[in-house]
C-alpha positions in Angstrom: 105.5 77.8 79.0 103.9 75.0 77.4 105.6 71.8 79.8 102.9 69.2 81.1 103.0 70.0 84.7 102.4 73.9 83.8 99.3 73.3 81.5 97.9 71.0 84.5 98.5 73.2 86.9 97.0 76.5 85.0 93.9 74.3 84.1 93.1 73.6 87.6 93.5 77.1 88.5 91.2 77.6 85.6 88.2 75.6 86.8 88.8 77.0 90.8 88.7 80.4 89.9 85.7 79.5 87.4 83.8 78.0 90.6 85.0 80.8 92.8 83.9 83.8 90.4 80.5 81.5 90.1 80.1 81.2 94.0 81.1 84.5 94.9 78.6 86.2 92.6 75.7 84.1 94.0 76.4 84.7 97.3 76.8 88.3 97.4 73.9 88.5 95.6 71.6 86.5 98.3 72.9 88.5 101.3 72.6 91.8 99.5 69.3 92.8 100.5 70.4 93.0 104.2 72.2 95.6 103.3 76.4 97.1 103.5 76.4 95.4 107.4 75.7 91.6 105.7 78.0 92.2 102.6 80.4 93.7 105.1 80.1 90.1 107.0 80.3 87.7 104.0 83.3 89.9 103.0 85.3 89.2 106.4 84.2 85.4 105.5 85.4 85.7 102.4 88.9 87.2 103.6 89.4 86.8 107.3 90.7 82.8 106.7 93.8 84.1 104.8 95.3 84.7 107.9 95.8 81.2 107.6 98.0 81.3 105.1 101.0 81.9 107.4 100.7 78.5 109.0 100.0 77.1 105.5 103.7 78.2 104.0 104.8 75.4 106.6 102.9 72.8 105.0 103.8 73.8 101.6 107.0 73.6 102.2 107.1 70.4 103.7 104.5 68.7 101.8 103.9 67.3 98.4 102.7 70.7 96.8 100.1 68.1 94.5 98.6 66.5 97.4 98.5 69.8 99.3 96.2 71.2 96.4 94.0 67.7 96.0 92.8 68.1 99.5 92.5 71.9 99.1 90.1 71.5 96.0 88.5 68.8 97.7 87.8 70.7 100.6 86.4 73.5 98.9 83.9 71.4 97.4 82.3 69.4 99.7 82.3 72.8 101.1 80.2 74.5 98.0 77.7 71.3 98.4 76.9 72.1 101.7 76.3 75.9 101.1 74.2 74.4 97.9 71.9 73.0 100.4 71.8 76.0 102.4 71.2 78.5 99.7 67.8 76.2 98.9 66.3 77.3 101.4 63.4 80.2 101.3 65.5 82.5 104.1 69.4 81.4 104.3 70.5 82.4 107.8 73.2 84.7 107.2 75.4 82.9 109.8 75.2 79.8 107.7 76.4 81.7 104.8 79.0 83.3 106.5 80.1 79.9 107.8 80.1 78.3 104.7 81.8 81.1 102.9 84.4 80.9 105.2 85.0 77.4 105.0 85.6 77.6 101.1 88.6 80.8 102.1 90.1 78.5 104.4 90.6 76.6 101.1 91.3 79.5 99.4 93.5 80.5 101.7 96.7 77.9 100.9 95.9 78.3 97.0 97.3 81.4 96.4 100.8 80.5 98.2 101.3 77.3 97.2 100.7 78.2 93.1 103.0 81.1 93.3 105.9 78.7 95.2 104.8 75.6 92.9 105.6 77.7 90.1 109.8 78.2 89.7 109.6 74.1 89.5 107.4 74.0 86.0 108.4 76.7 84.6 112.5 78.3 83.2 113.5 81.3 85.5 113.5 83.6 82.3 109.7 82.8 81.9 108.7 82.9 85.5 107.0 86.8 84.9 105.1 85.7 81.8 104.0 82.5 83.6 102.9 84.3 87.0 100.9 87.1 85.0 99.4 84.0 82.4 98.1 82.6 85.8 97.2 85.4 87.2 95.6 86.5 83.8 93.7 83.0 83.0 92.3 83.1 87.2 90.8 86.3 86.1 89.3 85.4 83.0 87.8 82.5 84.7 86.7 84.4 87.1 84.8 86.5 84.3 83.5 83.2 83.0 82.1 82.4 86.6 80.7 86.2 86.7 78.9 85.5 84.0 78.1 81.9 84.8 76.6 83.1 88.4 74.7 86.0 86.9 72.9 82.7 84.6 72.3 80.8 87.1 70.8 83.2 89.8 68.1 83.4 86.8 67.9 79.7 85.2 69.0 77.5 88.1 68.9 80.2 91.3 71.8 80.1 93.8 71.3 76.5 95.4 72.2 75.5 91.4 74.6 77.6 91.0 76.6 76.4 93.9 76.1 73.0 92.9 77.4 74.1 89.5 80.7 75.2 91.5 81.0 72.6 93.4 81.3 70.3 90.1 83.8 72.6 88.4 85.8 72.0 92.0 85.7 68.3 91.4 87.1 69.4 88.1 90.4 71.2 89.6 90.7 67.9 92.4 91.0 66.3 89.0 93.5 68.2 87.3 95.5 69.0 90.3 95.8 64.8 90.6 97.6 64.8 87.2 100.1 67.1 87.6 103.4 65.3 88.3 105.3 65.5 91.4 108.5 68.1 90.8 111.4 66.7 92.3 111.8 64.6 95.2 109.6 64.8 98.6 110.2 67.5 100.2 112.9 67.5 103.6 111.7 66.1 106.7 111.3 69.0 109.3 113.6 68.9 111.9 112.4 72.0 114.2 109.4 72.7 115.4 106.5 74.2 113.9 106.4 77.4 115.1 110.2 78.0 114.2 109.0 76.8 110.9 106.4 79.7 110.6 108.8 82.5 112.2 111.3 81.6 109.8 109.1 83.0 106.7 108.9 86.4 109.0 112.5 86.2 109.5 113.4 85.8 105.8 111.2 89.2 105.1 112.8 91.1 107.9 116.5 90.4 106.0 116.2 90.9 102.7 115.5 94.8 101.6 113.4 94.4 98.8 111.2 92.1 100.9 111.0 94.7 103.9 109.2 97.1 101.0 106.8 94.9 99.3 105.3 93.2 102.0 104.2 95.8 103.9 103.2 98.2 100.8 100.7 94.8 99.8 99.4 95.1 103.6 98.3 98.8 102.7 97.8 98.1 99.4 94.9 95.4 100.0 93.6 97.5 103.1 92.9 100.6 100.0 91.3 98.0 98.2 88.9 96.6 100.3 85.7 98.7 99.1 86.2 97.1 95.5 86.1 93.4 96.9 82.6 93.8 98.1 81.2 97.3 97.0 80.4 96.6 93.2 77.3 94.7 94.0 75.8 98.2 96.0 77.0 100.1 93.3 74.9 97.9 90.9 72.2 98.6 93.5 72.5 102.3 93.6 72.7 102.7 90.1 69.3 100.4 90.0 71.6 98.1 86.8 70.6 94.9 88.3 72.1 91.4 88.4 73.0 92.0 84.9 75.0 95.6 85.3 76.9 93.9 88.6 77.8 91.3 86.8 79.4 93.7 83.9 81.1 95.7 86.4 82.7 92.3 87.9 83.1 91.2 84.4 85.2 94.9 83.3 87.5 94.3 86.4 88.1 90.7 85.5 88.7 91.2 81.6 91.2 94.2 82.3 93.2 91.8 84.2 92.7 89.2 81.4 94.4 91.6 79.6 97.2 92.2 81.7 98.2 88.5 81.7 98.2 88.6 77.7 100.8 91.4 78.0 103.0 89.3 80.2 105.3 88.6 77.6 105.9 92.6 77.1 107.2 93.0 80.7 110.4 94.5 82.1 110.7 94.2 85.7 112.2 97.6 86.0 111.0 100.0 89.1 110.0 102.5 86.6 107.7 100.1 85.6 106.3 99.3 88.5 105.4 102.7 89.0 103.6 103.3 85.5 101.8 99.9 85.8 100.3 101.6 89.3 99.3 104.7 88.0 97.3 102.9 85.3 95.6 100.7 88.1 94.7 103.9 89.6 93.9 106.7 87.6 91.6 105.4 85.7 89.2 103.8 89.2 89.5 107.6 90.6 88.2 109.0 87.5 85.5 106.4 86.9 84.8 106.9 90.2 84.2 110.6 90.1 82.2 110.8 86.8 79.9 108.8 88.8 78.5 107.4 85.4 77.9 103.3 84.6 79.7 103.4 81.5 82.4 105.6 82.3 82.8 103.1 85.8 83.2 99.9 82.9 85.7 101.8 81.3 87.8 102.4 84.2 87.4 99.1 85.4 88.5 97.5 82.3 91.6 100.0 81.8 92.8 99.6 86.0 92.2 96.1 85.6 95.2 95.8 83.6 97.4 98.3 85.1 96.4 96.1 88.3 97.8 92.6 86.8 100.7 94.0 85.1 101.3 95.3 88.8 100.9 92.6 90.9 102.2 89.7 88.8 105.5 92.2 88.4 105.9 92.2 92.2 104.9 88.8 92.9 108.3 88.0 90.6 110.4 90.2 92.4 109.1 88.5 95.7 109.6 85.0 94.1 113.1 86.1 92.9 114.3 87.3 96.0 113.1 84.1 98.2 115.6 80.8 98.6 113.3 78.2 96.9 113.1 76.2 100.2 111.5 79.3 102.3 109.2 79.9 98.9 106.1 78.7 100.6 106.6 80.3 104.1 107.4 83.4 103.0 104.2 83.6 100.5 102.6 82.7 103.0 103.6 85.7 105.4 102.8 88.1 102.3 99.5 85.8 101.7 98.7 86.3 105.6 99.1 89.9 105.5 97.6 90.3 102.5 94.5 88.5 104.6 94.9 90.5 107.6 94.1 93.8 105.5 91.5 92.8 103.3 89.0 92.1 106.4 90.1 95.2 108.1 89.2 97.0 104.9 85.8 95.0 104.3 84.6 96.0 108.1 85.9 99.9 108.1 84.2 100.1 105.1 81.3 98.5 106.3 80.6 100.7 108.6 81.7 103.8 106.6 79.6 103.0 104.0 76.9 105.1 105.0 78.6 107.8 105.5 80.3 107.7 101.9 79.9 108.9 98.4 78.9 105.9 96.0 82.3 107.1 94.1 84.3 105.8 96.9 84.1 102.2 95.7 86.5 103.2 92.7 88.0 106.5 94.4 89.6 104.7 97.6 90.9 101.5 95.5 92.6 104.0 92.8 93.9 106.1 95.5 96.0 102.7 97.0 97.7 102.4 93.3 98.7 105.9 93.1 100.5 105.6 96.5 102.1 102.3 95.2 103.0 104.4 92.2 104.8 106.8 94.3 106.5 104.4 96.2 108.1 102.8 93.3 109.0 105.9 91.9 110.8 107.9 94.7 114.7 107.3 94.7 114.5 104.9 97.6 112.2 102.7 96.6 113.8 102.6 92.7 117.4 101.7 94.5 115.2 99.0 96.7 113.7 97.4 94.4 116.4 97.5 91.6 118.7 95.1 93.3 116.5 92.6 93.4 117.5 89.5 91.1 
């Protein structure tokens, strides 16, 4: 894993997720004093323009994948400049910040399926694992860094700063993403039309076994998970830790999966591991979550964390694996979509469950989803599944 293209390319996802962890800090933080209903609403921004991603699979299939990222990143931020200027002001209309915040998903949205179909061209097939989970690792240790980054500048530069700070480390990744070679020739002209483009990436998931199983199971998955995208910031609140203890929490979950993607040369894509790899994503959050104590909640965080890489980055191969390379980008962009669909069906449920729930639930309900994705790989169907793929 050390070619050009793949250093580039893990660079730029370097400084994105740096100026996403930085951004996404800053503005949960400004629209947390109106309470679970505007966190609930930034979260659909945050997550409702993945849906997107199923239309973007067509493009990066038929597009060059470099130029496809430079105008992503570039997108994204002229996009953070203008919720810079926004975030200046005394009362940011929460509508703007929604807006805003959705704009920079809609980026977002193409990044995740076009890195994971970019990468089978920089990297050998027998280091494909290692390189999905160093990716996956290195996003969320930048992320850390930009946890860490907005929690500084919400006190030294305050959040119209600390956007502008994000929108430079975009400008960064436009950069970076401009020197990575081309891999291969142009991609084929499309000769059908756009919508049999997009149906063939559901068509593709609907034939092949394996993919029939880990689609859907990342549809329910993400729907579980939903209170952990946006609830760490109330728990911060109800524990009275401050900026300071949400950015820790942030900071556990994003060095466990750190951690993960250091151990990606250990794995074995075996559905036994699968299995094990889940019930160390979960365990650990519903324990955490039960103890109902800070430091007991950064322990669990830290320990799921990389149970949750190890799992996701495993599956993500198997999905690669099981794809013909030229229906890579539509059919990560089905799982991307679906993936979208349930995060913001998670976000709003919980929004309005929120009152009703046990702080605990943040970590209980997320742990819960890994323990069913535990038992899935481990019953006798889902080990036959999931063992013939490639």
């Amino acid at each position: 894993m050390t070619s050009r293209p793949f250093r580039l390319l893990l660079a730029s996802r370097a400084a994105s997720a740096l100026a996403t962890g930085l951004a996404s800090v800053v503005i949960l933080w400004v629209a947390s004093p109106s309470g679970p209903a505007a966190l609930a609403l930034i979260g659909l921004a945050m997550t409702l323009p993945r849906l997107a991603a199923l239309v973007a699979g067509v493009l990066i299939d038929r597009m060059d994948r470099r130029r496809l990222l430079a105008l992503v990143e570039g997108g994204r931020g002229l996009t953070a400049l203008a919720l810079a200027r926004a975030a200046w002001l005394p009362h940011p209309p929460l509508v703007v910040l929604a807006g805003s915040t959705a704009l920079l998903a809609l980026g977002s949205s193409l990044f995740g399926p076009l890195v994971s179909a970019w990468m089978p061209q920089v990297v050998p097939p027998a280091e494909l694992t290692a390189a999905n989970g160093l990716q996956q690792g290195v996003w969320q240790g930048a992320s850390l860094a930009g946890y860490v980054a907005g929690g500084g500048a919400l006190v030294l530069l305050g959040a119209g700063g600390g956007l502008m700070a994000a929108a430079a480390l975009l400008a960064a990744a436009l950069a970076l993403a401009l020197a990575v070679p081309r891999a291969g020739g142009r991609p084929a002209p499309a000769d059908t039309s756009f919508a049999h483009e997009a149906a063939a990436g559901l068509h593709a998931v609907a034939k092949h076994p394996a993919l029939r199983v880990l689609v859907p199971a990342a549809l329910v998955f993400n729907l579980l998970f939903a209170p952990l995208t946006v609830g760490l910031v109330l728990l911060a609140r109800q524990w009275h830790l401050g900026p300071t203890g949400y950015v820790a929490l942030e900071g556990a979950w994003a060095a466990g999966n750190l951690a993960g993607g250091v151990a990606a040369s250990r794995w074995r894509l075996l559905p036994a591991d699968l299995a094990r790899y889940a019930v160390l994503g979960g365990l650990p959050l519903v324990a955490g979550g039960m103890l109902g104590w800070p430091p007991a909640a950064l322990a669990a965080l830290l320990a799921a964390g990389i149970g949750n890489l190890l799992l996701n980055a495993s599956a993500l191969t198997l999905v690669q694996q099981s794809t013909p390379p030229e229906l890579r980008g539509r059919v990560l962009g089905v799982l991307f979509a679906l993936v979208g669909a349930a995060a913001p069906l998670g976000i709003a449920l919980w929004g309005l469950a929120a009152r009703l729930l046990p702080s605990a639930a943040v970590l209980v309900i997320p742990g819960t989803a890994s323990l069913l994705a535990a038992l899935l790989a481990a019953m006798p169907a889902g080990r036959r599944i999931l063992g013939g793929c490639p």
